[in-house]
N, C-alpha and C positions, 0 to 999 in steps of 0.2 A: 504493500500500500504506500501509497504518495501524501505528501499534506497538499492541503488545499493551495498554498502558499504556489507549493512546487507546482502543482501542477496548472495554476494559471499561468505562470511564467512561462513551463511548454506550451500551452496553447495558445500563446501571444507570440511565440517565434515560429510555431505551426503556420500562425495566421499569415505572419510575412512569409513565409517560404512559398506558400501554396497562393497566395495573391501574385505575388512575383514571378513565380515560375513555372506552377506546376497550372496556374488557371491556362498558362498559353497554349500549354501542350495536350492534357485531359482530353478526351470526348465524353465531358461528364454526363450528355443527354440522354446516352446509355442507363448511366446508373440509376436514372424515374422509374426502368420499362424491369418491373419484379419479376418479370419472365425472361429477361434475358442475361440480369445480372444477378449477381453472387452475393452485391453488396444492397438488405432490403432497406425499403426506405423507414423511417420509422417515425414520422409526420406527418398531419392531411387536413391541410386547410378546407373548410368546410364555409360555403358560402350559399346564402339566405337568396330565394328565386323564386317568386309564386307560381312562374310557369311550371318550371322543371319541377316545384315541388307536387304541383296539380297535377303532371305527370307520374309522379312517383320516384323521379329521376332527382339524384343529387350531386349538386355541381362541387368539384372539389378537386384539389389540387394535391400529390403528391410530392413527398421529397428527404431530405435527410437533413438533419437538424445538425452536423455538424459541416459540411456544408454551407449549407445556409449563413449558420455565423459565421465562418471564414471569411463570407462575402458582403455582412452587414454585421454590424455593431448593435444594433437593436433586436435583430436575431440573434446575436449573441450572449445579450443581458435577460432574453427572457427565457432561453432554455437555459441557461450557464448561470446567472448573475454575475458574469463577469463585464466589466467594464475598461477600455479601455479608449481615452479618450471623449470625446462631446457624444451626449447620449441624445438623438429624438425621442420623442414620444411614438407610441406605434399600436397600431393600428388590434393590438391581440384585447378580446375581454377579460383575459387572466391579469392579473396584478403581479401576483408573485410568479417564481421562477419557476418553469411548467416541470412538472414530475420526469424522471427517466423514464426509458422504455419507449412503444409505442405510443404516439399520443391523438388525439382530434382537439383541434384548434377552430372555432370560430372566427371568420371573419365579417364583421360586421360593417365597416368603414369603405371599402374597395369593392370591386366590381371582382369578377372570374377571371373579365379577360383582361382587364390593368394587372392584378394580379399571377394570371397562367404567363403574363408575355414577361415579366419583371424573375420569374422563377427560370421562366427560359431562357433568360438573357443572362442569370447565375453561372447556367449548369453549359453557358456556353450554344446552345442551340443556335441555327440560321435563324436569322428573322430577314422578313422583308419589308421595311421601315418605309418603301414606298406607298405601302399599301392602307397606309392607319392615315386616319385628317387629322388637322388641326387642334379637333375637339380631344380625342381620343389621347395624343400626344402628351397632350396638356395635362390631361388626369393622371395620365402614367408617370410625368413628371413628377407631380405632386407627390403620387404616391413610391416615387425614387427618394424624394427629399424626407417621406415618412421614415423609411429605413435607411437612408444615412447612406446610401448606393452612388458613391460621386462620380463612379464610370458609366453608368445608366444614362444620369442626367446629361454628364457630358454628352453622350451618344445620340439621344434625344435632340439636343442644340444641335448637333450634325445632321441631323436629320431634317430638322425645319428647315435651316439653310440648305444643304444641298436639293431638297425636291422642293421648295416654297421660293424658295429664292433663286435657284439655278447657279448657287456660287458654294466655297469653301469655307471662308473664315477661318484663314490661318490652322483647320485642322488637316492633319493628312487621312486623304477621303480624295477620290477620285469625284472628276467634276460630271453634275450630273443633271440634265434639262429638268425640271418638275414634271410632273405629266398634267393634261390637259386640265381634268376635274379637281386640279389644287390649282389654278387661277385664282388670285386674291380680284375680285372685282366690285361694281360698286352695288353688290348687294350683298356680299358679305361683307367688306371691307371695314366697317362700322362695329359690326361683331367680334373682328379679327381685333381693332383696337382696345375694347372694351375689356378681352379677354388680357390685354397689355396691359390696362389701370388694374382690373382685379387683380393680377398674380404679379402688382409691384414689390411684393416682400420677397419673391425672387426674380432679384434684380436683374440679372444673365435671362432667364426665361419674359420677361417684360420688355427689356430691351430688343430680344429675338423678334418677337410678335412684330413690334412699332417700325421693325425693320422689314415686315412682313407690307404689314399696312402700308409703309410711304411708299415700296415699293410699287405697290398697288395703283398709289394713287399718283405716281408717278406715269407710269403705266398705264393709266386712264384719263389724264390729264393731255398729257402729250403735245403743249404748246397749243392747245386748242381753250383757249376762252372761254368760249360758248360751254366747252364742258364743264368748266369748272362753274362757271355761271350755274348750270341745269344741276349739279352737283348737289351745291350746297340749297337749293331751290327745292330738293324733292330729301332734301336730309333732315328730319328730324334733332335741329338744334336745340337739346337740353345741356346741363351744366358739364356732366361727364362726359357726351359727347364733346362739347367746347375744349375739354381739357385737350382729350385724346387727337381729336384734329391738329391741334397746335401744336402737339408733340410730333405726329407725322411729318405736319407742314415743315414745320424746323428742321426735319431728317433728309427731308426730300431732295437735299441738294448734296448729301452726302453719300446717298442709297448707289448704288451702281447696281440698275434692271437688267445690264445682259443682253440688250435686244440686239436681234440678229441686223448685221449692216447691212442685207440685203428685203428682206421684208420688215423687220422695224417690228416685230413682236419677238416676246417673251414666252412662252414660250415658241421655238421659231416655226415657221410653217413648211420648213422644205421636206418636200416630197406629198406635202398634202395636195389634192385635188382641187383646182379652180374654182370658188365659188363667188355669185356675189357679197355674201356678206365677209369674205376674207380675203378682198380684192385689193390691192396693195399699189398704188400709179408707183412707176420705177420700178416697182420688183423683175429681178430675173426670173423667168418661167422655162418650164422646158415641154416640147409636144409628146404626146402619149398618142401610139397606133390605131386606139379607134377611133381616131378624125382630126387631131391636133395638127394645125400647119406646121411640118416641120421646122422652117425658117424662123419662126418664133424667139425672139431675145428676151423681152422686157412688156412690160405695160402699161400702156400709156393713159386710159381711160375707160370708163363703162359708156357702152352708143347713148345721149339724150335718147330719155322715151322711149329704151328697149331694159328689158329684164334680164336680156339671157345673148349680148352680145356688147364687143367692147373692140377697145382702137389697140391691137398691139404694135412693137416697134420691133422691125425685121431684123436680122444679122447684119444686114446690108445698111443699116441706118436709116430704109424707108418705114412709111408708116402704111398699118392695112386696117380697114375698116372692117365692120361687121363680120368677126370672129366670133366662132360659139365659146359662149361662158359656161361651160361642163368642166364638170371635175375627171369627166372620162374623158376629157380630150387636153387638158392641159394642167400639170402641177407645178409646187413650187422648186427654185433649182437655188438654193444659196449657198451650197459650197457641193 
């Protein structure tokens, strides 16, 4: 037998060993699946769903409780009572230090899947951070910051940035377009700010947002007037809003959008399909085999009083009128 003395001491140079080195290497996502590893888990977060419970079905998360605290300090104080360092408050109904052995945990405060994606991101699993919004993000953050998980959060900022933003931010992260439906535009964009005043006490995650928003409205502005006119026209000016506008507004000259130099959106349009509503005067375009005029360069205009025909400008530098506006006949070409 050990003292207690002793053996938080080991478990505190455990903790750096295996954060350090051993999280790189591990394919810990094995170690969840009780059928295929050796090592069982002996925790199971239990989470409250009146569907799943209407079903009969109970939603809950498996895993191994030494583990876990290797990777959070708040997991670490509630099966352990070991503390090292700044402790959160967390998320468990138990008070005191949870019993050896097997155990079921309640969770009350967090959702399934903030929680199943926070456990996966532990044990090391792929995730694809493309695929979660803004909202969802957010929560999972929060609930990074409940357990004290600073490589989560960090990851999370990477993530807004590279698919909301279309840039880096000084992390190494390959650079990555957003996809179409994370558009900050001017019906969410209001929302997007809003969620940047609420989650001001983390100031990295507030800051992200407001850099989300100007971008947006950056974005949506785009040296046109009138827009900006119709903007604040059809925007519900209350106090909070006023804050959050002016924090944008302020950003906006700092934001770098990313737009492509050849169509001037964010993200960019090449290879999409010609249409009118993402008709671009200047843009480079290239003909596609079911009817596009080959000779096709650029675009100069949509025909007065046609719907579905436009002025392009040929390789040759001349101009040709009434060309079909189909997206099966001509797409975008910017690099």
């Amino acid at each position: 037998l050990i003292s207690r003395g002793a053996f938080n001491l080991s478990f505190y140079y455990l903790q750096k060993i295996f954060k350090n080195t051993m999280m790189q290497t591990l394919t810990l996502g094995k170690c969840q699946d009780d059928t295929i590893s050796s090592l069982a888990t002996d925790v199971i977060f239990i989470f409250d769903c009146e569907a799943q419970a209407a079903a009969g079905v109970q939603m809950e998360v498996k895993a191994h409780k030494q583990i876990l605290a290797l990777a959070s300090k708040v997991f670490e104080r509630e099966f352990y009572g070991i503390s090292w360092g700044l402790i959160r408050d967390s998320d468990f109904t138990q008070i005191e230090t949870i019993e050896e052995g097997n155990v079921d945990v309640q969770i009350e405060d967090a959702s399934f899947e903030d929680f199943q994606v926070m456990v996966n991101f532990i044990y090391k699993k792929q995730i694809d951070w493309s695929t979660y919004d803004l909202k969802f993000l957010i929560s999972l953050y929060n609930l990074a910051e409940n357990y004290d998980i600073e490589d989560l959060t960090t990851r999370i900022i990477i993530s807004i940035y590279t698919f909301w933003l279309g840039k880096k931010k000084n992390y190494s992260m390959p650079f990555s377009i957003f996809k179409p439906d994370q558009r900050v535009n001017k019906d969410n964009v209001m929302q997007v700010a809003s969620l940047a005043l609420a989650y001001s006490h983390f100031p990295e995650l507030s800051e992200t947002l407001y850099d989300v928003g100007a971008v947006g409205l950056k974005q949506l502005f785009k040296r046109i007037f009138d827009t900006v006119l119709d903007f604040f026209a059809e925007t519900d000016i209350t106090v909070p809003h006023a804050v959050v506008l002016h924090k944008m507004m302020t950003k906006m000259n700092d934001v770098i959008s990313h737009e492509c130099d050849n169509c001037g959106q964010c993200p960019c349009l090449n290879g999409q399909g010609l249409t009118r509503e993402n008709f671009v005067c200047g843009a480079r375009v290239t003909w596609l085999e079911d009817g596009g005029h080959s000779k096709i360069d650029r675009l100069i205009a949509i025909e007065k009083g046609s719907v579905d025909q436009f002025i392009g400008c040929m390789k040759d530098g001349s101009y040709l009128t009434n060309l079909s506006l189909k997206p099966s006949h001509y797409c975008y070409q910017c690099f």
